[in-house]
DRENVEXBA-964095 format. One line per 5 residues: number of its first residue (from 1); their letters; for each residue x, y, z of C-alpha. Coordinates in nm, 2 decimals, decimal comma, always signed. Example, Ala and Ser with C-alpha at 12.3 -4.5 7.8 and 13.67 -1.06 7.14 Angstrom:
BEGIN
1 = AS = +1,23 -0,45 +0,78  +1,37 -0,11 +0,71
//
This chain:
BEGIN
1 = XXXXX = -1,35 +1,84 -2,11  -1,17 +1,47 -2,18  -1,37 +1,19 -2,10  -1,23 +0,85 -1,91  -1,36 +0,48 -1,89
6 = XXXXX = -1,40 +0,35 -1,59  -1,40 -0,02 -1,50  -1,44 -0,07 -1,14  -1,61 -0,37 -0,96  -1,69 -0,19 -0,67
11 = XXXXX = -1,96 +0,15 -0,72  -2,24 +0,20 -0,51  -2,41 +0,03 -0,39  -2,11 -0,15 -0,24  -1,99 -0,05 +0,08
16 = XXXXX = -1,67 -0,09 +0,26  -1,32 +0,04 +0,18  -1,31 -0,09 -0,14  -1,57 +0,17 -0,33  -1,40 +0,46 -0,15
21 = XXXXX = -1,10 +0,53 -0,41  -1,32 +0,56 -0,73  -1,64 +0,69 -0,60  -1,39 +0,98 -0,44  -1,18 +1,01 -0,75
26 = XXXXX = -1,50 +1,06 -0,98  -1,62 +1,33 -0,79  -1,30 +1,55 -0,84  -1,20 +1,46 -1,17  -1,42 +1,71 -1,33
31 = XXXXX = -1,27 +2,01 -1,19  -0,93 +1,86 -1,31  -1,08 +1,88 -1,70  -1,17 +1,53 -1,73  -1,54 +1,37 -1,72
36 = XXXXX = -1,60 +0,98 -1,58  -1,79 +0,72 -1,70  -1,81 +0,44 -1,52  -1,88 +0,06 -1,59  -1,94 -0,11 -1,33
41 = XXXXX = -2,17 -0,46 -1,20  -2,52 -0,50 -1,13  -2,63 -0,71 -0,82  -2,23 -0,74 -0,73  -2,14 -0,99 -0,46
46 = XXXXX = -2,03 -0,74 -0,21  -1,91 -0,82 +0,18  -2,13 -0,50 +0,27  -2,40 -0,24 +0,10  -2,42 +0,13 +0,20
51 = XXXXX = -2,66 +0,33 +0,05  -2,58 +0,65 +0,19  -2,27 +0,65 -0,09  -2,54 +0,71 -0,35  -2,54 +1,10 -0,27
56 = XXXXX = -2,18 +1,10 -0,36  -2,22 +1,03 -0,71  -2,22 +1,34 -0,93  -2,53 +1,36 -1,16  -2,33 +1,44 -1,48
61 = XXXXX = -2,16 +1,10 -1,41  -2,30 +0,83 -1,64  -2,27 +0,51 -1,46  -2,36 +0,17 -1,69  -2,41 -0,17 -1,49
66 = XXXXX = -2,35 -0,49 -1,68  -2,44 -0,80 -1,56  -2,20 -1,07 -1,46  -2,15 -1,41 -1,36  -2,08 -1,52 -0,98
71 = XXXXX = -1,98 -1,83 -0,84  -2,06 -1,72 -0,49  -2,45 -1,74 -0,57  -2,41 -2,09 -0,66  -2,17 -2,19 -0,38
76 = XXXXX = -2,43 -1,99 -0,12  -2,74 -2,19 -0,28  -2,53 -2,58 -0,24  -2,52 -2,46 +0,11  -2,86 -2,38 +0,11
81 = XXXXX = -2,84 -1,99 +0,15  -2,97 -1,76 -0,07  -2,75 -1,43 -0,24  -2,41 -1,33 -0,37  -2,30 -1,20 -0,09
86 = XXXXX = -1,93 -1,37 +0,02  -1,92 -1,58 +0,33  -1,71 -1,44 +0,61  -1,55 -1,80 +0,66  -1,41 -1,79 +0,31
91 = XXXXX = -1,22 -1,49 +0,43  -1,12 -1,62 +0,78  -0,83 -1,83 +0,78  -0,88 -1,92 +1,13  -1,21 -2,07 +1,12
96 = XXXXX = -1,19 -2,43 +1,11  -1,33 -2,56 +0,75  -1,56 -2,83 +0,65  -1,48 -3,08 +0,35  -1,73 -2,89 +0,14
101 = XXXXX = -1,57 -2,49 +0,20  -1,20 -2,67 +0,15  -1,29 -2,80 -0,19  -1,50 -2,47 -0,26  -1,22 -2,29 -0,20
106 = XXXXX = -0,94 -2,55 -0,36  -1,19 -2,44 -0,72  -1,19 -2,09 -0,62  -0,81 -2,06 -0,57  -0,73 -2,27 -0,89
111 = XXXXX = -0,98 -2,27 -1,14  -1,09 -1,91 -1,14  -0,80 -1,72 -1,19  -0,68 -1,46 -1,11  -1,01 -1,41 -0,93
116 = XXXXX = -1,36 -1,56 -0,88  -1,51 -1,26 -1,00  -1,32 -1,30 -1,41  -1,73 -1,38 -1,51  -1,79 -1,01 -1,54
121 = XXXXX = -1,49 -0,95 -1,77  -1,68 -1,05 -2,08  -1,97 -0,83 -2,01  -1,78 -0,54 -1,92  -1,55 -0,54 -2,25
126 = XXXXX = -1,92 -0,57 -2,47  -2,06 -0,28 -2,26  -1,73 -0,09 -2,28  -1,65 -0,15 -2,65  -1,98 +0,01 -2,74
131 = XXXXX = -1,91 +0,29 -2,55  -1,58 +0,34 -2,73  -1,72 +0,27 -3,07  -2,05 +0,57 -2,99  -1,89 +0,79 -2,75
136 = XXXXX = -1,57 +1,00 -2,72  -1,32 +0,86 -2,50  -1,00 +0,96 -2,42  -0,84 +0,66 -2,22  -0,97 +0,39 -1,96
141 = XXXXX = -0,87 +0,33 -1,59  -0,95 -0,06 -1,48  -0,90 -0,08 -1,09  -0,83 -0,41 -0,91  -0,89 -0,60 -0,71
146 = XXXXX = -1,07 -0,74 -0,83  -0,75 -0,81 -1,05  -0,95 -0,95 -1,35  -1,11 -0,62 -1,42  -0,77 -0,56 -1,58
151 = XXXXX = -0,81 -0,80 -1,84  -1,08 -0,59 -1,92  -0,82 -0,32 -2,03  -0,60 -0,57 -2,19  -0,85 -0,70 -2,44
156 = XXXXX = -0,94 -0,30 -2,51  -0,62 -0,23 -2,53  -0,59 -0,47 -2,80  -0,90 -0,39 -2,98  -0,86 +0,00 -2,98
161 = XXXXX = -0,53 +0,10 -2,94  -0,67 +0,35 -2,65  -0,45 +0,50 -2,41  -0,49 +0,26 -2,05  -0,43 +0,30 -1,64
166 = XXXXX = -0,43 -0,02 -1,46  -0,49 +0,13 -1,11  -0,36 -0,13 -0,81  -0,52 -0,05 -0,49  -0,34 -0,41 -0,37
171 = XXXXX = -0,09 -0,59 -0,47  -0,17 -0,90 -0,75  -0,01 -1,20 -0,73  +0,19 -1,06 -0,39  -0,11 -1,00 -0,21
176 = XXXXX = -0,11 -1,17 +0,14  -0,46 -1,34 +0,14  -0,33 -1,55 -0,18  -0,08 -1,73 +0,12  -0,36 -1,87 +0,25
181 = XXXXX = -0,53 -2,00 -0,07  -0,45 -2,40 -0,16  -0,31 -2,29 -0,53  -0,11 -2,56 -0,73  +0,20 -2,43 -0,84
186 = XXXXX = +0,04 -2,41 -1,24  -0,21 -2,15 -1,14  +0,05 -1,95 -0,95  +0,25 -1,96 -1,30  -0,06 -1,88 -1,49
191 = XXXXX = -0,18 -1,59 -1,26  +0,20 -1,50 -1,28  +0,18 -1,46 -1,65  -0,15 -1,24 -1,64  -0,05 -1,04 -1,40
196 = XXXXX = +0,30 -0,96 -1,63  +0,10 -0,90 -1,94  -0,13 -0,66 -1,79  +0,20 -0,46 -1,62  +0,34 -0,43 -1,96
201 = XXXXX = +0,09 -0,36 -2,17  -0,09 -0,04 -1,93  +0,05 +0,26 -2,09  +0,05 +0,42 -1,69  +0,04 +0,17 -1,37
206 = XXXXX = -0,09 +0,35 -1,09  -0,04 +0,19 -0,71  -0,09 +0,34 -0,37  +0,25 +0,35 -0,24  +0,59 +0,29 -0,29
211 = XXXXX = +0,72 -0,05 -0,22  +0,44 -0,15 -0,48  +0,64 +0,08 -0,72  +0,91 -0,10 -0,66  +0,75 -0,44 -0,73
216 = XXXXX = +0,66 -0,35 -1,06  +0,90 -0,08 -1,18  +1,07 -0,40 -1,41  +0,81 -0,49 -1,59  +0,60 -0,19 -1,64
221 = XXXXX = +0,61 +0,15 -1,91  +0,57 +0,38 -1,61  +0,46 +0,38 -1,28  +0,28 +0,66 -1,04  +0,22 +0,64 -0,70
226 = XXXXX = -0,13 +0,84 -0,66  -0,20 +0,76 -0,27  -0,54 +0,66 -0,10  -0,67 +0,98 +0,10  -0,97 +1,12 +0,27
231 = XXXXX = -1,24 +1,34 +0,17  -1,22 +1,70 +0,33  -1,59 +1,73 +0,29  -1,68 +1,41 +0,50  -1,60 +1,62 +0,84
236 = XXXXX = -1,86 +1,85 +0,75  -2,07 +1,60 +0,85  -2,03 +1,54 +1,18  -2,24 +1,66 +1,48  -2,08 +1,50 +1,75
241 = XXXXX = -1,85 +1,64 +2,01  -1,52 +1,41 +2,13  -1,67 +1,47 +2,49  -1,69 +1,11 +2,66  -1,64 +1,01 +3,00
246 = XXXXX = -1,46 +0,69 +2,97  -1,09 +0,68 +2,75  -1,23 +0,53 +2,42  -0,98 +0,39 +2,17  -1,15 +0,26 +1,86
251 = XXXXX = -1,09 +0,06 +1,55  -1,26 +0,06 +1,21  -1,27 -0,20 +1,00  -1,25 -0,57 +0,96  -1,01 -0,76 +1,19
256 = XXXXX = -0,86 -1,04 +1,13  -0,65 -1,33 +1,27  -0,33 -1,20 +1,16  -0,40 -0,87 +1,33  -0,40 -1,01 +1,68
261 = XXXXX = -0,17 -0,73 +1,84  -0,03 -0,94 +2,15  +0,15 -0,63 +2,26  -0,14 -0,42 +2,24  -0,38 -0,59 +2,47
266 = XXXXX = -0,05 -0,67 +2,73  -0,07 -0,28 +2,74  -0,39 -0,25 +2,78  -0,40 -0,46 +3,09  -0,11 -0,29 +3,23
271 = XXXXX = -0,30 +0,02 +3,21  -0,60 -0,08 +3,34  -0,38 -0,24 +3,64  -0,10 +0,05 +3,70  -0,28 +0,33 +3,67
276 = XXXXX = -0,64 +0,27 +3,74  -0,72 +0,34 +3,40  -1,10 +0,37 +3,30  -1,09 +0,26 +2,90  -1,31 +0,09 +2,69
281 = XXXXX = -1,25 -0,03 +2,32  -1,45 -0,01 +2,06  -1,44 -0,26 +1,77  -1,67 -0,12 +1,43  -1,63 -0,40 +1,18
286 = XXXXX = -1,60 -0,81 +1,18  -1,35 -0,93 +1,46  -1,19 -1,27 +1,40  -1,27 -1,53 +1,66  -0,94 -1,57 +1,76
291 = XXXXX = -0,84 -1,21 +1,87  -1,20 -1,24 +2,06  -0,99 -1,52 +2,26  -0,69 -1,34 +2,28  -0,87 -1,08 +2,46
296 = XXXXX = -1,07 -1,33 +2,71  -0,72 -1,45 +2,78  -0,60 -1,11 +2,87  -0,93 -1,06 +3,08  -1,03 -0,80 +2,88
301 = XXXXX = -1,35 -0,89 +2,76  -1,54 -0,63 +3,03  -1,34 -0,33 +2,83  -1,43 -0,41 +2,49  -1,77 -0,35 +2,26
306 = XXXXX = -1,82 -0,50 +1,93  -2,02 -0,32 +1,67  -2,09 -0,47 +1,31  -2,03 -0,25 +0,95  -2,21 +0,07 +0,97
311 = XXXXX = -2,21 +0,30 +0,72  -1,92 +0,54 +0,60  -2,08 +0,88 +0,74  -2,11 +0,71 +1,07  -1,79 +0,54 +1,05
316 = XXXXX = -1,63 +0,90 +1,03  -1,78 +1,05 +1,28  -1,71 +0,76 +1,54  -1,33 +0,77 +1,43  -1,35 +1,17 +1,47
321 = XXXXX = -1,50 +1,12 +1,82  -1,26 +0,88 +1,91  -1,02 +0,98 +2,24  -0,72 +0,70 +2,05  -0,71 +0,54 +1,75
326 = XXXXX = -0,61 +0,14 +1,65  -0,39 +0,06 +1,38  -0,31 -0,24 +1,28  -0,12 -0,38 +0,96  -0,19 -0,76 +0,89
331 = XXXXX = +0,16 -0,96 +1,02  +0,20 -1,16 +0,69  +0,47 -1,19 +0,43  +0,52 -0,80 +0,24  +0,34 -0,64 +0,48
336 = XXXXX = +0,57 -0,38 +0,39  +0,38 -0,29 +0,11  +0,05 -0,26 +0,33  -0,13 +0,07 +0,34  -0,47 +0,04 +0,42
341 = XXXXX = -0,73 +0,31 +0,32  -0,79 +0,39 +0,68  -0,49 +0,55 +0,77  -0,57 +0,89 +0,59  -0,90 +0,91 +0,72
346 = XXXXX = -0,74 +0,85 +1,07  -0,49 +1,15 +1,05  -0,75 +1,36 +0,89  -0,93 +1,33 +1,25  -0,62 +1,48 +1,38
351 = XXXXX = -0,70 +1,18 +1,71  -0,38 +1,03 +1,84  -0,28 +0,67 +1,63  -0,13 +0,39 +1,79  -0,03 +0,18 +1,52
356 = XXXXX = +0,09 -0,18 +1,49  +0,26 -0,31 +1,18  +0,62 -0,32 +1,01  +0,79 -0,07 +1,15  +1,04 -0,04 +0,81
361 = XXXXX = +0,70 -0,02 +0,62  +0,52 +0,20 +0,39  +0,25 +0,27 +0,68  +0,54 +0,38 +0,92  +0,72 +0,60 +0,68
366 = XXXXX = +0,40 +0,77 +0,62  +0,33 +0,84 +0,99  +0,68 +0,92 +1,01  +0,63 +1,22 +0,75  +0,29 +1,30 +0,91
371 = XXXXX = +0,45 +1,40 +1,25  +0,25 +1,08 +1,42  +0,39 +0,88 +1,70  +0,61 +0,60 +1,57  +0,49 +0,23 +1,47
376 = XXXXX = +0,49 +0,01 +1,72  +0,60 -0,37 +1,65  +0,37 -0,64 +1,70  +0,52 -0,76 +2,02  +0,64 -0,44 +2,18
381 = XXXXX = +0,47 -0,40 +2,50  +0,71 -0,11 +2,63  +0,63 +0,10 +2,29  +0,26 +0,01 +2,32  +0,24 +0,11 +2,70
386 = XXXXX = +0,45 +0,42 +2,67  +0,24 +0,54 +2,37  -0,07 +0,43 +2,52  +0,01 +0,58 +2,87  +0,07 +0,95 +2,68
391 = XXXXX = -0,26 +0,90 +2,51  -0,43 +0,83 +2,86  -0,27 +1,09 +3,05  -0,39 +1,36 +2,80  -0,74 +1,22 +2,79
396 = XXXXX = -0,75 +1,25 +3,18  -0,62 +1,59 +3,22  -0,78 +1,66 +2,90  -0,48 +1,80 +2,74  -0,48 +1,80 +2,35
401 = XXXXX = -0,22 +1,63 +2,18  -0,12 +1,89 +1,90  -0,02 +1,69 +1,55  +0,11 +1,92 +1,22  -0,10 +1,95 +0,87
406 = XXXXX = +0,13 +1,72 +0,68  -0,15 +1,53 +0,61  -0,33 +1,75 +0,40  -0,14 +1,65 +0,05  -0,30 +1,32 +0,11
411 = XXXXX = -0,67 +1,47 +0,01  -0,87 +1,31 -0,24  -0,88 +1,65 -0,45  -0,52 +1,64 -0,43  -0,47 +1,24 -0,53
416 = XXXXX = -0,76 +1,31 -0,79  -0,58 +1,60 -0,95  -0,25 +1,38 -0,96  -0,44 +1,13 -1,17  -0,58 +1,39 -1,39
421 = XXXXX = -0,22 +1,50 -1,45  -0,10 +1,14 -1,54  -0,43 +1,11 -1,78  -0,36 +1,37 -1,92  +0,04 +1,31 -1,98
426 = XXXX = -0,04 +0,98 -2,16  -0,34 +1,14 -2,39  -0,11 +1,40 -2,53  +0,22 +1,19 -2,56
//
């Protein structure tokens, strides 16, 4: 059995999409001949805790937490709260700002580069040198974002010569929230330079799909795609029966302003109005304000129910006892290169998608390839009714809309065993 390193930010007990790839990964690695170790934070500043991950860790895993330095428990006590935990309005770009959060976040965006969480970098390389130096390791994976975690492989790297992944589960200095950030142009160069040192210094870049490939094929050694995925063993979980009265379409996960869907809620209404329909739609996650007032102007309020994070075993078992599915891709610049983590976990419910995003995309070729209606654009209504009429019409007559099993290569035992494969290409090159 090899043994790999790995950096991640986000381990339990952080909740949320981010912990999903490397808790999953690290639970099939060792039947693919290679052991984790993880390094990860203690008391992380973390949008959302989930407990119930715990049970997924393996107990042969040996998990080290380090501690770190965060800026968002000193911005949180000026403002007179307590915690690390990151304030929804610094992630809401709709939200008007006072004069303290705009100069909060002008420091944030240009004077912690490439990310306000580089304070753990130092403590991680200590706590991962010694590990190197007393115990045998193969080769390291950091995973970003955060992106600063991979400095943490380029200063190992350096020290020790050992063989490195840089794993992007997002884009760097492409990714779309950095448009909304106040960045002079000096810290775009600098961030810039970072990210192109750690691109050409990773002896494998792994990313999540393939207009990120194409991003960094220039300036990298090698690049694999190694997808997101779902977990085959999280349906065995669920006790519920899709049996509801009402049409229920529901979404997962944060929303935000640049996932207002105009189209979607104009089909909605024309439903509700044309046919009679009975719906309702389900929101589980943090809904921006201003797609709450998109759908008051639609007159939709009366349909729709709001419920905050829950946790990921109940999350899967309300998007398996979902009658529809919402997809939505944020409408900013690349959103080409979007795929969000939810996707897989949506076709492994085998629950009719409507989805809303590029339609030249990553996400719409892969629904394409699954067999899965086609991506619908932002602002078309016909697309949106038609789809949404189908999914109706089934629920009502309770016909079952039949999909294919192309989605079964995109398992986390099968992802996993893809990275054990390109681990074990650049340990014995």
């Amino acid at each position: 059995m090899k043994h790999v390193l790995i950096f991640t930010y986000y381990w339990t007990p952080a909740g949320g999409v981010a912990v999903q790839r490397w808790l999953k990964f690290s639970k099939y690695l060792p039947e693919n001949g290679w052991q984790p170790v993880i390094v990860t934070v203690k008391d992380g500043s973390y949008p959302y805790t989930d407990s119930s991950l715990e049970k997924e860790v393996l107990p042969s895993i040996k998990v080290y937490k380090t501690d770190t330095f965060e800026p968002f428990e000193l911005y949180n006590l000026l403002r007179g709260k307590k915690g690390k935990q990151l304030p929804t309005a610094m992630l809401d770009s709709s939200k008007k700002k006072s004069l303290f959060q705009k100069a909060a976040e002008y420091i944030r965006a240009n004077f912690f580069i490439p990310d306000a969480r580089k304070g753990w970098v130092k403590y991680a390389v200590s706590t991962g040198a010694s590990i190197i130096k007393n115990q045998k390791i193969d080769a390291i994976i950091t995973t970003g974002p955060p992106h600063s975690t991979h400095l943490i492989g380029l200063i190992l790297k350096k020290e020790f010569g050992v063989k490195w992944i840089a794993d992007f589960r997002d884009p760097w200095t492409s990714i779309f929230t950095n448009h909304y950030l106040p960045r002079a142009s000096w810290a775009k160069k600098y961030d810039k330079s970072l990210e192109d040192k750690v691109l050409k210094a990773a002896d494998t870049v792994a990313v999540i799909g393939p207009s990120m490939k194409q991003e960094f094929e220039d300036r990298a050694k090698r690049i694999a795609v190694i997808w997101n995925g779902f977990d085959e063993t999280d349906s065995n979980e669920i006790t519920a029966k899709t049996n509801n009265v009402i049409f229920t379409i529901r979404y997962v996960g944060n929303l935000f302003a640049s996932q207002k869907i105009p189209a979607f809620w104009k089909a909605v209404a024309r439903l509700a109005k044309e046919e009679n329909a009975k719906l309702q739609i389900e929101f589980i996650g943090r809904v921006d304000e201003s797609v709450k007032l998109l759908i008051e102007e639609n007159n939709l309020q009366n349909l729709v129910r709001y419920k905050d994070f829950v946790p990921h075993t109940e999350a899967i078992q309300l998007i398996f006892t979902a009658d529809a599915l919402l997809f939505a891709i944020p409408q900013v610049p690349n959103d080409e290169r979007i795929i969000t983590g939810k996707i897989f976990e949506y076709l492994a419910a085998v629950k009719p998608i409507l989805a809303f995003g590029n339609t030249n995309g990553d996400a719409a070729k892969l629904l394409q390839e699954c067999g899965r209606e086609a991506m619908c654009d932002f602002e078309d209504e016909a697309t949106a009714f038609n789809t949404l009429s189908q999914f109706y019409l089934a629920f009502k007559h309770r016909e079952e809309i039949s999909y294919n099993n192309a989605f079964q290569v995109f398992s986390r035992s099968n992802q996993a065993k893809k990275m054990a494969n390109v681990l074990s290409e650049i340990t014995t090159a």
